[in-house]
RODO-2510 file (C-alpha; in nm, 4 decimals, decimal comma):
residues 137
     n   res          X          Y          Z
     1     x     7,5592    19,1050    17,3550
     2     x     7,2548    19,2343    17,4787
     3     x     7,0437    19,1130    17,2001
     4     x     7,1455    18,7603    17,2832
     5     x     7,0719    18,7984    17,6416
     6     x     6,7735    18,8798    17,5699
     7     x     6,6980    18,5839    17,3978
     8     x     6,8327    18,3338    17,6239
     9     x     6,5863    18,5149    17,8610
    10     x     6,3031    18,4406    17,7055
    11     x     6,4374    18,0819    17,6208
    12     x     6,4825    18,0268    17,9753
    13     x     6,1048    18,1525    18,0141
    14     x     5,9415    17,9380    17,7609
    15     x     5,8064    18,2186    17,5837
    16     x     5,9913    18,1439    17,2625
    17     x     5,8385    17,9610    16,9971
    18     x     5,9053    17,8501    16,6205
    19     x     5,8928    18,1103    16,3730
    20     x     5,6774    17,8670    16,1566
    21     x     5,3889    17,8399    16,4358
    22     x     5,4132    18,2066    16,3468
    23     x     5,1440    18,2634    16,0225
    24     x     5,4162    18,0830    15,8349
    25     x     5,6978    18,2853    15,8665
    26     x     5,9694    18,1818    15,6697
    27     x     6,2271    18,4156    15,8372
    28     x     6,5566    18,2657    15,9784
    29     x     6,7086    18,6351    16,1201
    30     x     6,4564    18,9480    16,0900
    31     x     6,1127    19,0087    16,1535
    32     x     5,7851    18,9136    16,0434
    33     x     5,4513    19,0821    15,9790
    34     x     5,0909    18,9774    15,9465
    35     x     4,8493    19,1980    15,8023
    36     x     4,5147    19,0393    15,8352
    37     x     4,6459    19,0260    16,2112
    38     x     4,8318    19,2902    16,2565
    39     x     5,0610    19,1656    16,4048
    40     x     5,4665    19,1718    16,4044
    41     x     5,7548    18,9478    16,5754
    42     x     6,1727    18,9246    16,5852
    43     x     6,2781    18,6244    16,4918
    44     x     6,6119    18,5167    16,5828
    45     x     6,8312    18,1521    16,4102
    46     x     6,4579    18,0334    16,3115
    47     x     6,2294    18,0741    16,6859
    48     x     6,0284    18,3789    16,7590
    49     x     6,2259    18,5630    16,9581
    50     x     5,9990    18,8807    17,0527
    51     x     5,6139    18,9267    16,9753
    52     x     5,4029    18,9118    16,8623
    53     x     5,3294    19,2682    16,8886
    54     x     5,0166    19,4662    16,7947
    55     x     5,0700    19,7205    16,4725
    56     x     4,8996    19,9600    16,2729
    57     x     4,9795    19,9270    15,8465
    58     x     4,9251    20,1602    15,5282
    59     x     4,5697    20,2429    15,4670
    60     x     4,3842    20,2139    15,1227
    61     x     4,5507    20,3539    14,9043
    62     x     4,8862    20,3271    15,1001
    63     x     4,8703    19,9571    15,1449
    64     x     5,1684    19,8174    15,3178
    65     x     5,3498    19,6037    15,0518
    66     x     5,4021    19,2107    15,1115
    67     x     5,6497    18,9896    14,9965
    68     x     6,0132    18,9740    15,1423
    69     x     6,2506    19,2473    15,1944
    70     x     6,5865    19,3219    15,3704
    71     x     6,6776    19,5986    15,6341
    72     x     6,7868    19,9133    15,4392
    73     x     6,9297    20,1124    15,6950
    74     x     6,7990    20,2471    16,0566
    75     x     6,7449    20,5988    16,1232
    76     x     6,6460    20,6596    16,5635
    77     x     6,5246    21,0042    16,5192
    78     x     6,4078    21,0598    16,1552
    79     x     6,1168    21,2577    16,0153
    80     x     5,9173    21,2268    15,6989
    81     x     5,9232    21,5149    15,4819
    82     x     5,6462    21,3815    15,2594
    83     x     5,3586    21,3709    15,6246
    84     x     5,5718    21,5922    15,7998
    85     x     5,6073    21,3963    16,0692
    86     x     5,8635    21,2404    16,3488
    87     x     5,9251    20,9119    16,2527
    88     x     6,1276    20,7876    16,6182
    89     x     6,3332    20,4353    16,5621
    90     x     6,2781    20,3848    16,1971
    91     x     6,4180    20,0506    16,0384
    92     x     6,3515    20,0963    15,6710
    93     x     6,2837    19,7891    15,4652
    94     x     6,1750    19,9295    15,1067
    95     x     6,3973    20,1815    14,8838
    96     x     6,0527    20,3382    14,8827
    97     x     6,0351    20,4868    15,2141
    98     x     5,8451    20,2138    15,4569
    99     x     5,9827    20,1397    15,8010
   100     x     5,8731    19,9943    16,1560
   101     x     5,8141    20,3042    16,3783
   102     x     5,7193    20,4344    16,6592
   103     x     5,3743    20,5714    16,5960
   104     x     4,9967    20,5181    16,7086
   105     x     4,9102    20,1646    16,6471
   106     x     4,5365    20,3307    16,6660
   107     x     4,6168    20,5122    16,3334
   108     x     4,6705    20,3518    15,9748
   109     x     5,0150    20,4909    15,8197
   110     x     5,0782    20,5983    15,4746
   111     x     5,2827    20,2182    15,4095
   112     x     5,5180    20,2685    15,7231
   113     x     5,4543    19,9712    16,0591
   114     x     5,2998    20,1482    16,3332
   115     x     5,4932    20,0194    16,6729
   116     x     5,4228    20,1077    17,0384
   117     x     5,6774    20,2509    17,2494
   118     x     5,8613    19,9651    17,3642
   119     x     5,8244    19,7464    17,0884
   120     x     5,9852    19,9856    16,8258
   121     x     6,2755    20,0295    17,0547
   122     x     6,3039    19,6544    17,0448
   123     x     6,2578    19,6424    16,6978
   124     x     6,5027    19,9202    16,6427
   125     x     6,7933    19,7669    16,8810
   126     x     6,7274    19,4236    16,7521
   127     x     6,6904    19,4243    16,3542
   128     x     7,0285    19,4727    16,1692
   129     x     7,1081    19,5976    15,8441
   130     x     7,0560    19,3399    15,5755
   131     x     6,8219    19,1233    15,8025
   132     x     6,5135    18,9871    15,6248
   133     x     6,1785    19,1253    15,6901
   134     x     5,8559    18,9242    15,5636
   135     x     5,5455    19,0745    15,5135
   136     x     5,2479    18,8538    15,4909
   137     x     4,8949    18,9372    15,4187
***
């Protein structure tokens, strides 16, 4: 309920706007990422629906993968074993370990999406399992 409040809310705003306009996002229901931008949006029946956001991706070495993946599962307070590290609001996307998360969009990740605050909590509350998630380059 509240994801669909949210965006009739930003309908009603005009802040909503094709997915397409979006560097070619193909997503109907998910999320989208641009790495030459880094940038990343919700999209939501085909219109951007949050975003975009500024990100942080993998570093060489520990690129970020593209192509088009689903939502694997959602962990809200995990931590990586491998970094030993918190990993807050994770939404996996890759049997291989990368995920949104909330981490410094400042510093480049070992493959995972670097969010801010606020958007990985939006991210988090608004991707659902089996949603797709594009990653462009």
């Amino acid at each position: 309920m509240m994801r669909i409040l949210a965006i009739a809310a930003l309908f009603l705003l005009g802040m909503a706007v094709p997915a397409q306009a979006e560097a070619g996002c193909t997503v109907y229901n998910g999320a989208c990422l641009k790495l030459s931008t880094n940038q990343a949006w919700l999209v939501y029946n085909g219109t951007t629906s949050y975003g975009p956001v500024p990100v942080s991706t993998g570093k060489p070495g520990y690129e970020t993968p593209t192509g088009m993946f689903s939502v694997l599962r959602k962990v809200k307070n995990d931590w990586s074993i491998p970094y030993n590290a918190p990993m807050p609001n994770s939404v996996y996307f890759t049997s291989s370990g990368i995920a949104f998360h909330l981490d410094s969009i400042y510093v480049q990740s070992h493959g995972c999406v670097h969010l801010e605050p606020a958007a990985s909590q939006v991210f988090f509350d608004n991707l659902m399992l089996g949603e797709q998630v594009q990653v462009l380059p």
